[in-house]
TISE-607111 format. One record per residue (C-alpha): x, y, z. Coordinates in steps of 0.05 Angstrom, whole numbers, padded with zeros to 5 digits, always signed. Example, Ala and Ser with C-alpha at 12.3 -4.5 7.8 and 13.67 -1.06 7.14 Angstrom:
<recs>
+00246-00090+00156+00273-00021+00143
</recs>
This chain:
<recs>
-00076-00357-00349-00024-00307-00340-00064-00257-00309-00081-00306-00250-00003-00311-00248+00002-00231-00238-00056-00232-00183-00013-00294-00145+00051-00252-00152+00022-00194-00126-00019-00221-00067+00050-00249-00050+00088-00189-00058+00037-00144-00016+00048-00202+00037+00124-00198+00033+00124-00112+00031+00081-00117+00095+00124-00170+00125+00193-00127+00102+00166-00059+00138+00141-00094+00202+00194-00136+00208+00263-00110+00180+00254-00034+00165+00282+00003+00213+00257+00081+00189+00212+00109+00235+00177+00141+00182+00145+00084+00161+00120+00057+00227+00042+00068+00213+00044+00044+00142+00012-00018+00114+00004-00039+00040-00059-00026+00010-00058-00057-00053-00002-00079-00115-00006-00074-00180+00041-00118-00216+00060-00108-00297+00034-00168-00340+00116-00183-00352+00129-00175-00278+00177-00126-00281+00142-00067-00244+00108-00066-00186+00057+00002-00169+00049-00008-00092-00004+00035-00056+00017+00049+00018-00044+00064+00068-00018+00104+00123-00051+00140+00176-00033+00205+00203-00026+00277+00176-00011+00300+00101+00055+00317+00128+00064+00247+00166+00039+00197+00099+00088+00242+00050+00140+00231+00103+00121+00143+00116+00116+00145+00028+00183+00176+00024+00215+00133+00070+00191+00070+00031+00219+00095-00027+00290+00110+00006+00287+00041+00029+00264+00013-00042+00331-00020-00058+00336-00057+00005+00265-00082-00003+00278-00104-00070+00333-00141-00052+00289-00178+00006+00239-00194-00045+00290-00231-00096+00315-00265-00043+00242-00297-00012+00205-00307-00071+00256-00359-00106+00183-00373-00160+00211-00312-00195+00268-00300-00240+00278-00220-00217+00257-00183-00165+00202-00125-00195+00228-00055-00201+00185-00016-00141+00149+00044-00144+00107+00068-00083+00043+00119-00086+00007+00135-00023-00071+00113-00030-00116+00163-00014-00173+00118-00017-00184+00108+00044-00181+00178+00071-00229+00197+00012-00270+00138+00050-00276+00162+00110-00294+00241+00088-00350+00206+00049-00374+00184+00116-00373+00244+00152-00396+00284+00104-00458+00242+00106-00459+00233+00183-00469+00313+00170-00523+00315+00129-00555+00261+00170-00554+00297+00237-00577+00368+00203-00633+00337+00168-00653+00278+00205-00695+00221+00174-00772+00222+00184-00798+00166+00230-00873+00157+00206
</recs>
């Protein structure tokens, strides 16, 4: 029962996050950003969220970075929209690479595919 309670608590904080950097954060940085996925502790005290952002090395370092300079400010949004918990998590933001590993899966196989194409018999 209380891991459906972690799931709920993180769908809504992913929803919140997104809804914090589209809506109030005013970095630049942070512009092309959008939350992957969060992981929430079973006590609901930290929160691992993986930010998705598209661009160059040097632009998703810069977007992650300026999440985590913003971290207090975002924390404080959180306590004070979801009322359902006692304390706002602690943050702690990672960019995800999983969708850039993705998408050199796919060309790397669009690759192979063209230089050895399939046999139509």
């Amino acid at each position: 029962m209380a891991t459906h309670r972690v799931e709920r608590v993180a769908a809504q904080l992913r929803q919140e996050i997104s809804q914090i950097i589209i809506r109030d954060l005013k970095d630049p940085r942070v512009t092309m950003a959008s939350i992957s996925d969060v992981k929430l502790s079973p006590d609901l005290r930290n929160a691992t969220v993986k930010v998705s952002v598209l661009g160059e090395p040097e632009q998703q370092e810069a977007a992650v970075e300026g999440l985590r300079h913003a971290r207090g400010f975002i924390r404080r949004e959180i306590g004070a929209r979801l009322t359902n918990l006692r304390f706002a998590p602690e943050l702690r933001f990672e960019l995800d690479r999983g969708i850039a590993y993705s998408v050199r899966v796919s060309q790397l196989l669009r690759e192979v595919i063209e230089q050895n194409p399939p046999a139509n018999g």
